[in-house]
C-alpha positions in Angstrom: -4.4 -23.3 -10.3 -3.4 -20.0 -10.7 -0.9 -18.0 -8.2 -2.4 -14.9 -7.7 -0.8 -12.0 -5.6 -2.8 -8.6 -5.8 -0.7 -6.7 -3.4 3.4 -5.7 -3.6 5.4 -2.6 -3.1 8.6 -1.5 -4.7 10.7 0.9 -4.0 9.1 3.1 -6.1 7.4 4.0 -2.7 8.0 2.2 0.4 9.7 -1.4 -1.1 13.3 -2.3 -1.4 13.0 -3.5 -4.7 13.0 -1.4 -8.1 9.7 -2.1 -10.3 11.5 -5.0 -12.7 13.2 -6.6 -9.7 10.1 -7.3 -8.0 8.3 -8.8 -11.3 11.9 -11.2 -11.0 11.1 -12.0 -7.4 7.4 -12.8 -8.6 8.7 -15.3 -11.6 11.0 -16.9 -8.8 8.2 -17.3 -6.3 6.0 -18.8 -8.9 3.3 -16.4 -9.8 1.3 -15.8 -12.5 -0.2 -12.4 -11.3 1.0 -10.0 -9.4 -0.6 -6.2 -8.7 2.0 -3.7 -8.5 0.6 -1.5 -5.7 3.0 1.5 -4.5 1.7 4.0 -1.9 -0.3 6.6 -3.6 1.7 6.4 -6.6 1.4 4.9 -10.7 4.8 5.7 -10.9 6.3 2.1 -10.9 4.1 1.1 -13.6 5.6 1.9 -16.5 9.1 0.4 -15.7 7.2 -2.6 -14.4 5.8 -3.0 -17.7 8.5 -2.5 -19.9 10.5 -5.1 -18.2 7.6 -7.7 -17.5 8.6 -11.2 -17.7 6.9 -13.6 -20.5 4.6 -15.9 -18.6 3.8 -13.1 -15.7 0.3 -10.5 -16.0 1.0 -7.6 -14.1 -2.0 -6.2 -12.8 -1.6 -1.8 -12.2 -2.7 -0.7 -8.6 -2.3 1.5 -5.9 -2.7 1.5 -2.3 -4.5 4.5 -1.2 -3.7 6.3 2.0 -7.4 6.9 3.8 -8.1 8.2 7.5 -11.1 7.6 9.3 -11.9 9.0 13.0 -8.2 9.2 13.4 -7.1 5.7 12.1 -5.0 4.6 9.1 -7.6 2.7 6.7 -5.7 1.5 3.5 -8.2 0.9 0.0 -6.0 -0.8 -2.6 -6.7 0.5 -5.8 -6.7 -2.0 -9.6 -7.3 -1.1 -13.2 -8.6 2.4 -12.7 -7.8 5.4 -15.6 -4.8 7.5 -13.3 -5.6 10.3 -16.0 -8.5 10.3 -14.1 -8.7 14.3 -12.9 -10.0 14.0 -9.5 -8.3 11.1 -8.6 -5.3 12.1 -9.6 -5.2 15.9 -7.8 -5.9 13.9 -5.0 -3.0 11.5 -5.4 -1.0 14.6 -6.2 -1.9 16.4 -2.9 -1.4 13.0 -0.9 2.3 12.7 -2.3 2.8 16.5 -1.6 1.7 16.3 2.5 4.1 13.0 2.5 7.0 15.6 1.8 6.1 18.2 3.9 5.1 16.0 7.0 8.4 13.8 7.0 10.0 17.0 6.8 8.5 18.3 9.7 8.8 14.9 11.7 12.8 15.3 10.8 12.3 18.8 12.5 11.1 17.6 15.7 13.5 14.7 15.9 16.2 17.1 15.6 14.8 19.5 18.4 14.4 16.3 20.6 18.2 15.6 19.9 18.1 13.0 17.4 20.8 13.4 15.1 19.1 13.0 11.6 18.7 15.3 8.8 16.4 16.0 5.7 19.3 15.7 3.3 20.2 11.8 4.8 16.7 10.7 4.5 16.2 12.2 0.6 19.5 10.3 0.0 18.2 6.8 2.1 14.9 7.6 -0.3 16.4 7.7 -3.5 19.2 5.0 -2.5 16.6 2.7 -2.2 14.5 3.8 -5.4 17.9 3.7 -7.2 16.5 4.2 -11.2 12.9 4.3 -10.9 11.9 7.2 -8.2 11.7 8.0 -5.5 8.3 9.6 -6.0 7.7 9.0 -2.2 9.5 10.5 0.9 8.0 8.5 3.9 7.8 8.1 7.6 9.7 4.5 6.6 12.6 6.5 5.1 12.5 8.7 8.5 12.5 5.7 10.5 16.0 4.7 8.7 17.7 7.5 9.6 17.0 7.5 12.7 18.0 3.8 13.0 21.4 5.5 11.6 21.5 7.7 14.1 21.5 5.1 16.8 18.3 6.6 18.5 16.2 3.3 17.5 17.4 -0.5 17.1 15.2 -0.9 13.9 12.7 0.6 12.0 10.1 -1.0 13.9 11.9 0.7 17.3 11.4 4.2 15.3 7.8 4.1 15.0 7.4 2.9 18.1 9.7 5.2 20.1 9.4 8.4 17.8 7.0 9.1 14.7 4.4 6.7 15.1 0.9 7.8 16.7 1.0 9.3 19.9 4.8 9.7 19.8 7.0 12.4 20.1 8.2 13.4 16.6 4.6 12.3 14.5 3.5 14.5 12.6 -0.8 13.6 11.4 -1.2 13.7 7.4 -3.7 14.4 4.5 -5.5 11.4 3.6 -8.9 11.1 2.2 -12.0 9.7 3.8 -12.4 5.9 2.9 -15.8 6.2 1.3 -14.5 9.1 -0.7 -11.6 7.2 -1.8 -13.8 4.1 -3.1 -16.5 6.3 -5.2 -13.1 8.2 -6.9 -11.4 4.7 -7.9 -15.1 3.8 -9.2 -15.5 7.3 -10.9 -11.8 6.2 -12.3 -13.1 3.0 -14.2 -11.4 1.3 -11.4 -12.1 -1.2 -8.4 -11.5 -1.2 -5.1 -10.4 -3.5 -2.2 -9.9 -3.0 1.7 -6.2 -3.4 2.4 -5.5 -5.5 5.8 -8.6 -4.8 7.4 -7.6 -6.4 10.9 -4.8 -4.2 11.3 -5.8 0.1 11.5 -3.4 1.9 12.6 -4.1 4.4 15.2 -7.3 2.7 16.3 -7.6 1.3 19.7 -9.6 -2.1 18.3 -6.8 -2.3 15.3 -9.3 -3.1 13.2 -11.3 -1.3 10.8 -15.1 -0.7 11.7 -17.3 -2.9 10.0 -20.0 -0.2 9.8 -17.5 2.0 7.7 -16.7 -1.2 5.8 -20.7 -1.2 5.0 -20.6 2.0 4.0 -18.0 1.4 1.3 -19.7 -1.4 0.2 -22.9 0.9 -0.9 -20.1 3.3 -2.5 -18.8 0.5 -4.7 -16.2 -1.4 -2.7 -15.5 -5.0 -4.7 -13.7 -6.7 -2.0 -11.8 -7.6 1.2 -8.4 -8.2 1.2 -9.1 -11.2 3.9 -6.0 -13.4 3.5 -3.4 -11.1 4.9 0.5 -12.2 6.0 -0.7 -10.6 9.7 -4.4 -11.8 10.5 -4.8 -14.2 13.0 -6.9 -17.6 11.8 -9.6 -15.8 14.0 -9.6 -12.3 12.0 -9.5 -14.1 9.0 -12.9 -16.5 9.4 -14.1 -13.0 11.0 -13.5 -10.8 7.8 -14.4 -13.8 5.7 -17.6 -13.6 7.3 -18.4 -9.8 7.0 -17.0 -10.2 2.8 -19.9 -12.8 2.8 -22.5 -11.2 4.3 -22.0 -8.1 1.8 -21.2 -9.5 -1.1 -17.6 -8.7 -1.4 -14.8 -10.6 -3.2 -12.4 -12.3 -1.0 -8.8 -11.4 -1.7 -5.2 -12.5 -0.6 -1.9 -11.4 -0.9 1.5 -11.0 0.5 1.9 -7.2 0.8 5.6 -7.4 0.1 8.0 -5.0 0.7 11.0 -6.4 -0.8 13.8 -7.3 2.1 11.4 -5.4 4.5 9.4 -8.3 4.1 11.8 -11.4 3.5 10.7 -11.5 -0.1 7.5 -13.0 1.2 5.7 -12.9 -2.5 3.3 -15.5 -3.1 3.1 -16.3 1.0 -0.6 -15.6 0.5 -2.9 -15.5 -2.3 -6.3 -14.5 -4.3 -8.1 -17.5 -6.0 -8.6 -17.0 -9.3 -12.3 -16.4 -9.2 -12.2 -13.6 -7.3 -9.3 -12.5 -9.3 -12.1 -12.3 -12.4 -14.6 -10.7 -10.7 -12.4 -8.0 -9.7 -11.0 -7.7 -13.8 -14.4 -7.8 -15.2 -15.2 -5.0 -12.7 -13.0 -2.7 -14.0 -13.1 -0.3 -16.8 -10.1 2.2 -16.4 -7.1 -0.3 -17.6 -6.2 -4.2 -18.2 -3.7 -6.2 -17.0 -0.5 -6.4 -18.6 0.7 -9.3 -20.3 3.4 -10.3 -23.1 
């Protein structure tokens, strides 16, 4: 059978890995798909492409920042035109609050006596996107710095102790409204799938409502991304249940960040009839092959 993975990050925006170096990580874990999916960003794709392994499809994608009633809700994005005009002012203004927010957080780290500065985390950015960006500047770049600047013991201990939500140095962000996001990936030729739903940060349940979920279903939403390297056997027969009961795809994948993650590719995967459904969905691009 097939080895699908449909989500993966480089360091094009949040990952450790250049664009080529994760399709080498994804011939060495065995897959035969794998959706490139940086954080409201195409920029990976091209590189990934030009260096895509023979054997390997690479399936273009995004994963779309979203709020809803103050939590993080994540859409990830396939096959969809990004020449698209809407979608891609809104991609555009998404990348340009990512500046200006981690900018600020850096700001009010510094007037709480944390010893980071703007300058150290473009550098940690670009150091990790080496030849193929950054086109991101992130709250996980912030993070590092202030690992470096022995105010946290890991990344993790940066969120939790100084820009993640509620904490002293967050800063909120421009994101668009879930439903809003799914009709502009449709209106892009593309389709759509709910990233992690178990797992929303900033909401007290941690889990996305299943009456917005609804909602994006009647805006176009293909699937549910069910089979996720942090749901519980619980949360997963839960979301399988809700995918069923509105006619969603059921989708898996690793959502690798390159060391971040351990290099987890291929730790969870999309069967490859769901894979189809999603691919004969889509009108905006095909997958890449060689």
């Amino acid at each position: 059978m097939m080895r699908i993975d449909l989500h993966s990050h480089s360091s094009v925006s949040d990952g450790t890995d250049p664009p080529r170096e994760v399709l080498r990580y994804a011939v060495a874990a065995g897959l035969d798909v794998l959706a490139l999916t940086d954080h409201d960003t195409v920029a990976g794709h091209a590189a990934a492409a030009s260096g895509l392994p023979n054997g390997l499809t690479l399936v273009p994608g995004m994963e779309l920042s979203c709020v809803h009633a103050g939590a993080s809700v994540h859409v990830l994005a396939y096959l969809f035109d990004p020449a698209s005009s809407e979608l891609a002012e809104q991609l555009r203004r998404i990348r340009d609050d990512r500046f200006t927010r981690a900018h600020t957080m850096v700001q009010r780290l510094r007037a709480a006596g944390v010893g980071v500065t703007w300058e150290r985390v473009c550098e940690l950015a670009g150091d990790i996107a080496g030849e193929d960006g950054p086109t991101v500047v992130g709250r996980p770049h912030v993070a590092r710095a202030v690992v470096e600047a022995g105010a946290a013991a890991d990344v993790q201990d940066a969120f939790d102790r100084w820009i993640g939500s509620g904490r002293p140095a967050h800063v909120a962000r421009y994101a668009l409204e879930p439903v809003r996001a799914v009709s502009l990936i449709a209106a892009a030729g593309g389709v759509s799938v709910l990233a992690h739903p178990a797992r929303g940060e900033g909401s007290a349940a941690g889990a996305v409502p299943v009456e917005l979920v609804e909602r994006m279903a009647r805006a176009g939403l293909a699937g549910i991304e069910v089979d996720h390297p942090s749901h519980t056997a619980t949360e997963r027969r839960n979301w399988r249940g809700v995918a069923v009961d509105l006619g969603l795809v059921v989708t898996g994948a690793s959502d690798d960040h390159g060391a971040l993650t351990d290099h987890r590719l291929g730790c969870e995967t999309t069967h490859p009839e769901a894979y189809a459904s999603l691919v004969d969905s889509a009108t905006g691009a095909e997958p890449v092959t060689v």
